[in-house]
C-alpha positions in Angstrom: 186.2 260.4 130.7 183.7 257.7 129.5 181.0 257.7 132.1 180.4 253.8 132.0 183.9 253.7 133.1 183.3 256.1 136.2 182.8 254.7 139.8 180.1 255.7 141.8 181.6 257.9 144.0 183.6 259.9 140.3 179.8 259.9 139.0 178.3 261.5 141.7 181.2 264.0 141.9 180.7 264.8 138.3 177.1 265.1 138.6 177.8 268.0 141.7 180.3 269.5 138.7 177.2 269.1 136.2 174.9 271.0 138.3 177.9 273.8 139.9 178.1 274.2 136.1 174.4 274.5 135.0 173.4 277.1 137.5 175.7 279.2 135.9 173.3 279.5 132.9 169.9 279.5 134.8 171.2 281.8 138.0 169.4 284.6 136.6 166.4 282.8 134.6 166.5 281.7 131.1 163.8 281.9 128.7 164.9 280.0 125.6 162.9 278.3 122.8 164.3 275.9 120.1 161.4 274.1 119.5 160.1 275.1 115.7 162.6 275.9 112.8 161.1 279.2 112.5 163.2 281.9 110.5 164.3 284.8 113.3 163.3 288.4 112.6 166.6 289.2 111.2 166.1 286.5 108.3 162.6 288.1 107.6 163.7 291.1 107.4 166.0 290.2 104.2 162.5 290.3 102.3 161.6 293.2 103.5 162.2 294.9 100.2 159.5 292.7 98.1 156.8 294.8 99.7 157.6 297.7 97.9 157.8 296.0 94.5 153.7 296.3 93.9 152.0 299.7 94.9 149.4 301.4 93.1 151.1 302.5 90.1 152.5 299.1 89.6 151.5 297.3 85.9 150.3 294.1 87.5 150.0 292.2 84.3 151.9 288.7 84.0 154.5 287.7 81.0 151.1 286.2 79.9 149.2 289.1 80.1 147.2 288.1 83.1 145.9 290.6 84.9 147.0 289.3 88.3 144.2 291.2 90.3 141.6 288.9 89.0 140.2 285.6 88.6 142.0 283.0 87.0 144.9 281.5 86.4 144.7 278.4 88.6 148.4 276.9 87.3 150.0 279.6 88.9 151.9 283.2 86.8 154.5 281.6 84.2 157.3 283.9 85.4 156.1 282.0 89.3 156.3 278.6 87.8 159.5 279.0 86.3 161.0 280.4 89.7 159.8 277.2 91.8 160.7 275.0 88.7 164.1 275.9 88.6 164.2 275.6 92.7 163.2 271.8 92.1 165.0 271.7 89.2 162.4 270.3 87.4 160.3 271.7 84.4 158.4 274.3 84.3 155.3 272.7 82.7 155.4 270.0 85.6 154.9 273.0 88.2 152.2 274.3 89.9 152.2 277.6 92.2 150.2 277.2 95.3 149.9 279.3 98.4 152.4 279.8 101.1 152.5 276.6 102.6 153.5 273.4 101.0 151.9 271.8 103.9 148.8 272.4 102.6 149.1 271.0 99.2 150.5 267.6 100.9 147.1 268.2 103.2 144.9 268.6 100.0 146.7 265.8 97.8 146.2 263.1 100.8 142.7 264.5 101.7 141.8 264.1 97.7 143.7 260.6 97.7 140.9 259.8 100.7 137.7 261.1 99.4 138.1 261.2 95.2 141.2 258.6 95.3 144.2 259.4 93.2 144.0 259.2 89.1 140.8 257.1 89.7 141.9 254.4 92.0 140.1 253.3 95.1 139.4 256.3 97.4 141.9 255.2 100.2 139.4 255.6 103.0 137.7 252.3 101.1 140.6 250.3 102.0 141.4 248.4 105.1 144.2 248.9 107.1 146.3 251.5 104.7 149.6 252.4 105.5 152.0 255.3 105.2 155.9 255.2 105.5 157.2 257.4 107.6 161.1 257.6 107.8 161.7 258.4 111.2 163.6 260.5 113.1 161.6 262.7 110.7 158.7 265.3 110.5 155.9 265.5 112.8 153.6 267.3 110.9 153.8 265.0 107.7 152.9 262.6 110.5 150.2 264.2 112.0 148.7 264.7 107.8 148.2 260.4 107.7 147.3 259.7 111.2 144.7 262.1 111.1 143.4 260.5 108.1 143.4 257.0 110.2 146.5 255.5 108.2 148.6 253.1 110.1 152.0 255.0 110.1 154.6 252.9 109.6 158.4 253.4 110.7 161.3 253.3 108.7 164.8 253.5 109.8 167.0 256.6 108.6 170.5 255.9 107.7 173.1 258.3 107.2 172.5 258.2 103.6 168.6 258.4 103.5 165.6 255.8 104.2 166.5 252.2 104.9 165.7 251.1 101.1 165.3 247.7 102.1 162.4 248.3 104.6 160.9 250.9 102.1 161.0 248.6 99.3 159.8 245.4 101.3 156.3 247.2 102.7 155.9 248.7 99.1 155.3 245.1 98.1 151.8 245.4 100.2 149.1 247.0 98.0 147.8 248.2 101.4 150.7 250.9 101.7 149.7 254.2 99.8 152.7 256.3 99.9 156.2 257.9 102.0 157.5 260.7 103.4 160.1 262.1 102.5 162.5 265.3 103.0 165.8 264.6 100.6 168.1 267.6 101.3 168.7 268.3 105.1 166.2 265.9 106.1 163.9 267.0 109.0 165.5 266.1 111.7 168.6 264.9 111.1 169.7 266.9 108.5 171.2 263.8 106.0 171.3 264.2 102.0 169.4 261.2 100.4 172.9 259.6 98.6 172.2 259.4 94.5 171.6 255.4 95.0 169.3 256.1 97.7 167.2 258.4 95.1 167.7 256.2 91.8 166.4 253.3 94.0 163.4 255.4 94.9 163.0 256.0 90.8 162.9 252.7 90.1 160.5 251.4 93.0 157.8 249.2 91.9 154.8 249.1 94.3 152.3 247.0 94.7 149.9 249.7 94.8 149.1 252.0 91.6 148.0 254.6 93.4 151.4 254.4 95.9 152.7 258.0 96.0 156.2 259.6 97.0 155.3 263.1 98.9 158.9 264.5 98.4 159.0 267.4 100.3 162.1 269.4 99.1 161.8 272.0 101.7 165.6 272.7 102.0 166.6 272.4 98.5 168.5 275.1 98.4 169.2 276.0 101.8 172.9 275.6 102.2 175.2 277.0 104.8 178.3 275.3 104.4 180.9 274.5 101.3 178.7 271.4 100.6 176.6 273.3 98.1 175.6 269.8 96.1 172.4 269.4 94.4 170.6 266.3 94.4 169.6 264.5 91.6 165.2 265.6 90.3 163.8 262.3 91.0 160.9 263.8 88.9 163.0 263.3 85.8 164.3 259.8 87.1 161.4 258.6 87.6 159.9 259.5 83.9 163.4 257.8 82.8 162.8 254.4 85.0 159.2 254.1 83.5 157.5 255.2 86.8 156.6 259.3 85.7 153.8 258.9 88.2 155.2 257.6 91.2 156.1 261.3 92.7 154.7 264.6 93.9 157.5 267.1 94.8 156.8 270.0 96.8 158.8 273.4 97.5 158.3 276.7 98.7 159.7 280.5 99.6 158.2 279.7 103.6 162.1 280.2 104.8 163.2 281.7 101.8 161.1 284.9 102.1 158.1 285.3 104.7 156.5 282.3 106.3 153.3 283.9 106.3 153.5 285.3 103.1 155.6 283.2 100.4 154.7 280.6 97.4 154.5 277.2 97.1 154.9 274.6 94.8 153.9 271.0 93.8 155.6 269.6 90.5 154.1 265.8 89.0 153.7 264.1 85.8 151.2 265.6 83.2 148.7 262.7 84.6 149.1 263.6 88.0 148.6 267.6 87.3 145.5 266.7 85.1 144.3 264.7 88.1 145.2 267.4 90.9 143.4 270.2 88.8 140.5 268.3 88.6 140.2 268.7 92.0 141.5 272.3 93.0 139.2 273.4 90.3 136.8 272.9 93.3 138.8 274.9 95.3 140.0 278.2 94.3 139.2 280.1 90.9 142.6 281.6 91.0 145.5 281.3 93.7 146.8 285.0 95.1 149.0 285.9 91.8 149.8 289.3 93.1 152.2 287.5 96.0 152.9 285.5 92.8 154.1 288.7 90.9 155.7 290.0 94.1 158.1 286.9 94.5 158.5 286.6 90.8 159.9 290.3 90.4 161.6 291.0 93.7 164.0 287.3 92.9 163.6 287.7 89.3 165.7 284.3 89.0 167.8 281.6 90.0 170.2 283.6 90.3 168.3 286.0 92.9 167.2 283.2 95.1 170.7 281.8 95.4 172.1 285.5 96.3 168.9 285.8 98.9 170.4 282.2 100.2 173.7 283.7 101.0 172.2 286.1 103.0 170.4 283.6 104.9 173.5 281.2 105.2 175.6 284.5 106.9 172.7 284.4 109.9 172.4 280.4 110.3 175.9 278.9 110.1 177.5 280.9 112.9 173.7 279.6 114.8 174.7 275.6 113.9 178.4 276.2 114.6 177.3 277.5 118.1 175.7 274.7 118.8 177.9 272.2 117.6 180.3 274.1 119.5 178.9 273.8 122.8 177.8 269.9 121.8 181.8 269.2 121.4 182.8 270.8 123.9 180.3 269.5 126.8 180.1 265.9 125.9 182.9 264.9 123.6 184.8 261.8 125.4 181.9 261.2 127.9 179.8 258.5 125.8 176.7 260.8 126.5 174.8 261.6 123.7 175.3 261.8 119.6 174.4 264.5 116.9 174.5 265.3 113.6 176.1 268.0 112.2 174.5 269.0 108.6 175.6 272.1 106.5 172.2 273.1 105.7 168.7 273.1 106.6 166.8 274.5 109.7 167.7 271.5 111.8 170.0 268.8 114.1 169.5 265.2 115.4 170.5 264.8 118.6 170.5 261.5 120.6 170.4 261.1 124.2 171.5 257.8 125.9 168.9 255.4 125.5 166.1 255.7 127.6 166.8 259.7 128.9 165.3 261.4 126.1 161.8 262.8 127.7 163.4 263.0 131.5 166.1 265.5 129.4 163.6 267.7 127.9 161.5 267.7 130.7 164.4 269.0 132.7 165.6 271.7 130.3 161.4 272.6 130.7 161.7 272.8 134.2 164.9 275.1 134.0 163.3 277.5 131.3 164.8 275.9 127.6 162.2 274.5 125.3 162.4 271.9 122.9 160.4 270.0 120.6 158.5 267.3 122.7 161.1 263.9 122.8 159.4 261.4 120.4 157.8 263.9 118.2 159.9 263.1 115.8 158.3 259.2 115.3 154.9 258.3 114.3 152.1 258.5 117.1 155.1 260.5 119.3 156.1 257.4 120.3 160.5 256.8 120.0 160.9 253.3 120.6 164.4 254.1 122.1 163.2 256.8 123.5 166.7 258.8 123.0 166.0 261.5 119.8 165.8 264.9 120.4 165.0 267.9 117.8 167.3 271.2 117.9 165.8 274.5 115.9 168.6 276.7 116.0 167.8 279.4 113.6 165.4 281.7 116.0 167.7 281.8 118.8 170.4 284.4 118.8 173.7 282.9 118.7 174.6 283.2 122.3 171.3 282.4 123.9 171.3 278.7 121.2 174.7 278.4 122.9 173.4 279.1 126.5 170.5 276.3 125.5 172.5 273.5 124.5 175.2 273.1 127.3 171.8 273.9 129.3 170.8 270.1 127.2 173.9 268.7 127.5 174.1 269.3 131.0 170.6 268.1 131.9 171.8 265.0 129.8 175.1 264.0 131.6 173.0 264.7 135.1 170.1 262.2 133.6 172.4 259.6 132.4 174.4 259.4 135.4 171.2 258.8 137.4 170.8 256.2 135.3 174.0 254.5 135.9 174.0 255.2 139.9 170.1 253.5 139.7 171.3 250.1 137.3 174.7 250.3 140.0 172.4 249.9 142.5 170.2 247.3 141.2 
């Protein structure tokens, strides 16, 4: 039952159905948030065990022989570096341990990239009219990093395979654009795996600008939920082989993997780049936290213990994503309202709306109690030119109330759409 195919008199009848249906799920009031990708308390509490690995009888020495409770060690614990290495599946001796937010490293390398400029180039906030690339549906918060450091932000098509290359590697031409965003594995939002070509083709990039940087943010790395366990290919390492060993920063860390508000981070560059960003952290910090260092390195111990914590995650998410996809299928397959992705990994899905019924959809499912993530976040400046994407968070929500909160969205969709219609029908 396409709706385009639907009198006027079936398309109001359906919309009567739509809303019979819809008060079903808010009769009684629904409170429901799927805004953030926020790990629920069930998740956290699969980490709960690493705050009993330090107490006061603890030897709280590194391999090195640090002695974690003091100054120094700004690299980060070896036995931490080797953890997040391995995670990247880069090198040890390209890693540095940070806090517990990648975030802020990206923050920090942009911020130093403004006011010291990167390996001695131009501080960016000397040039006129700089640029960032911003594949889009993607992040807000990368986003909200370049626009609050006045870069024009710059959209770039996502395919179902990664970036438009084309686009990515036509603006790199202008010595005016500085760098891109990127998320490879489960991409925020969308949830698409950059394709090997799509990374080799990012290796071999040859911008205009020196000082052009890729912020690969490998958040999901190894956050897998379904049979497609793949790794992608380091584009550290491919870049080192293609003659461009600068050209990346790669970021990780435990945020979802252990506690938000408590895990490591990671940022792993050539040895010219890690000379360059120690210059400035020097400025920062006289030593990072290396007990919460020693913590994580001890309670995972290894590859091997982070992928065994990951299958503990992947038992909560993937009945969450099936849920949803689920309810998706069976509310709007056949109608012509609405598309989604359905990725195997990750802490997000894409969903799009017909054109032009994005923010009326959200601002219904507000007005009945569900919560998403405002329609056109995901674009630079908030602003969807189609306006028709829409962000889904799954993982807080318990599996029935995720369920209850997307034929809630489907519904509001069908019931915006076919406004649409009856208002261009009438026209």
């Amino acid at each position: 039952m396409n709706y385009t195919e639907l009198s006027p008199a079936a398309l109001k009848a359906e919309r009567a159905a739509c809303e019979k249906k819809l008060h079903t799920y808010t009769e009684r009031g629904v409170a429901l948030d799927l805004t953030r990708g926020k790990p629920a308390p069930e998740q956290l509490a699969l980490s709960m065990g690493m705050l009993d690995v330090l107490d006061a009888k603890s030897v709280t020495d590194s391999e090195s022989g640090m002695d974690c409770r003091n100054y120094g060690g700004p690299d980060g614990i070896p036995e931490a570096r080797r953890l997040l290495g391995h995670m990247l599946g880069t090198q040890t001796a390209n890693t540095i341990v940070g806090g517990n937010s990648s975030l802020e490293l990206m923050f920090l390398l942009v911020s130093h990239g403004m006011t010291d400029g990167i390996c001695g180039a131009r501080p960016w906030s000397r040039v006129e009219h700089r640029k960032f690339l911003c594949p889009a549906p993607g992040y807000d918060r990368h986003f909200a990093i370049t626009e609050h450091f006045g870069f024009e932000l710059i959209p770039i098509a996502m395919h179902a395979d990664g970036p438009d290359m084309d686009a990515v590697e036509a603006y790199a031409a202008d010595p005016t654009v500085k760098g891109i965003w990127c998320v490879p594995k489960y991409q925020n939002p969308t949830g698409v795996i950059f394709s090997d070509a799509v990374i080799r083709r990012f290796a071999e990039l040859r911008p205009a600008a020196e000082d052009f940087r890729i912020f690969w943010d490998n958040a999901y790395c190894i956050h897998d939920f379904g049979t497609d366990t793949r790794k992608i290919p380091d584009l550290l390492t491919l870049c080192e082989a293609a003659g461009n060993p600068d050209l990346v920063y790669e970021f990780c860390s435990t945020s979802k993997i252990s506690f938000p508000g408590g895990g490591i981070s990671a940022v792993a560059a050539s040895p010219a780049n890690l000379i360059d960003i120690k210059s400035f952290l020097k400025f920062a910090t006289i030593g990072p936290d290396k007990l919460n260092q020693l913590r994580h390195a001890r309670f995972f111990k290894n590859s091997a213990g982070l992928a065994a914590q990951m299958q503990k995650h992947a038992a909560l998410l993937r009945p969450k994503f099936e849920a949803v996809y689920g309810a998706l299928h069976e509310e709007l397959d056949g109608t012509g309202v609405g598309d989604w992705t359905e990725p195997q990994g990750g802490y997000f899905l894409s969903y799009n709306t017909p054109r032009g019924c994005a923010r009326a959809v959200v601002a219904m499912c507000a007005n009945l109690g569900v919560r998403f993530t405002p329609a056109g976040a995901t674009y630079p400046y908030g602003i969807d030119p189609d306006d028709c994407n829409i962000r889904i968070a799954p993982s807080f929500a318990t599996v029935e109330d995720g369920k209850a909160a997307t034929h809630i969205l489907a519904l509001c969709t069908k019931i915006v759409y076919i406004d649409k219609l009856l208002s261009e029908e009438e026209k």
